[in-house]
N, C-alpha and C positions, 0 to 999 in steps of 0.2 A: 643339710641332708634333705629339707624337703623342698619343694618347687615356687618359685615365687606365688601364687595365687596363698597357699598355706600361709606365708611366711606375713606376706600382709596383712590378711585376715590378722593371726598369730599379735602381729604387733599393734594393731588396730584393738583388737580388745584387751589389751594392756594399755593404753595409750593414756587413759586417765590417771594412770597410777603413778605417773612421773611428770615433770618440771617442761613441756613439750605443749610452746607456743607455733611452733613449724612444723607441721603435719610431715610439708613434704616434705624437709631434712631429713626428718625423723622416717621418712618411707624409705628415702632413700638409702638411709644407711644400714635398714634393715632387710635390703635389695643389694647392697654394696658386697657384702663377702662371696656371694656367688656369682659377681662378677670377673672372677677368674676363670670361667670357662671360658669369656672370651677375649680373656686379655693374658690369660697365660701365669698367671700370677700360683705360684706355689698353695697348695690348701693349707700348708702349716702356717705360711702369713697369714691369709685370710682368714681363719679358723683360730685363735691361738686361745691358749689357755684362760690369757691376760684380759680379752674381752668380755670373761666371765663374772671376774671380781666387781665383787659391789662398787668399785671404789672410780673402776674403770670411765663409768659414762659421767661427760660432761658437758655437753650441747646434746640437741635434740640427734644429731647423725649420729654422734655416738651411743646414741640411748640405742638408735635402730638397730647397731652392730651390736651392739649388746644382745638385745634381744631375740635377732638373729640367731646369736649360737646359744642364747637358752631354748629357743623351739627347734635346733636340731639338737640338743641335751634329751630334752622331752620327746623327740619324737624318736627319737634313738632308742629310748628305755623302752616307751608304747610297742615299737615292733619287737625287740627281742622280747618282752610279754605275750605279746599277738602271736606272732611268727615263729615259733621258738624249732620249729623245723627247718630254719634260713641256715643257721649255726655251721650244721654239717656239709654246705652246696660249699660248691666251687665257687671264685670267683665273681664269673662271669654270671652262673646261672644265680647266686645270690645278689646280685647288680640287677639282674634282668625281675626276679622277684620283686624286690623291692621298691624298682623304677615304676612295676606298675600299681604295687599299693601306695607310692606318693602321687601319680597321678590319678589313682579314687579316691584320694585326701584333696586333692584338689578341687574335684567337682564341686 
């Protein structure tokens, strides 16, 4: 859910709390599930439930997919707390809301 600059950030200050001698494994794999925008790849692979469980990460790329879909968990809940007017939009206009409060998350 959020834009790589977040997502890095996101994993970078978690980064002490796990077994993550490979920074960049570990970037990248937390770069990795949103790279189906430009390879086509389904969100429900890239996104799956299963990358959530504790049990899931076992190299440093896998910590980063891990981590991945816990800061779009987190920042999933933050907007419908924040935003709680998106609910009732369409669509398109809730896409278009939310595209721009992930890019002031960005800054």
């Amino acid at each position: 859910m959020a834009l790589p600059a977040t997502h890095i950030r996101f994993a970078l200050d978690l980064v002490h709390r796990f077994p993550i001698d490979n920074t960049a494994q570990y970037i990248s794999g937390t770069l990795y599930p949103d790279s189906r925008w430009l390879t086509g790849v389904d969100r429900l692979k890239s996104h799956t439930d299963r990358y959530l469980e504790a049990d899931f990460p076992d190299s440093e790329y896998t910590y980063g997919i891990h981590i991945h879909c816990v800061c779009d968990m987190v920042q999933a809940q933050v907007f419908e707390e924040s935003l709680p007017g998106l609910q009732g939009l369409e669509d398109q206009a809730r896409w278009l809301y939310l595209s721009a409060a992930k890019m002031i998350q960005d800054t």
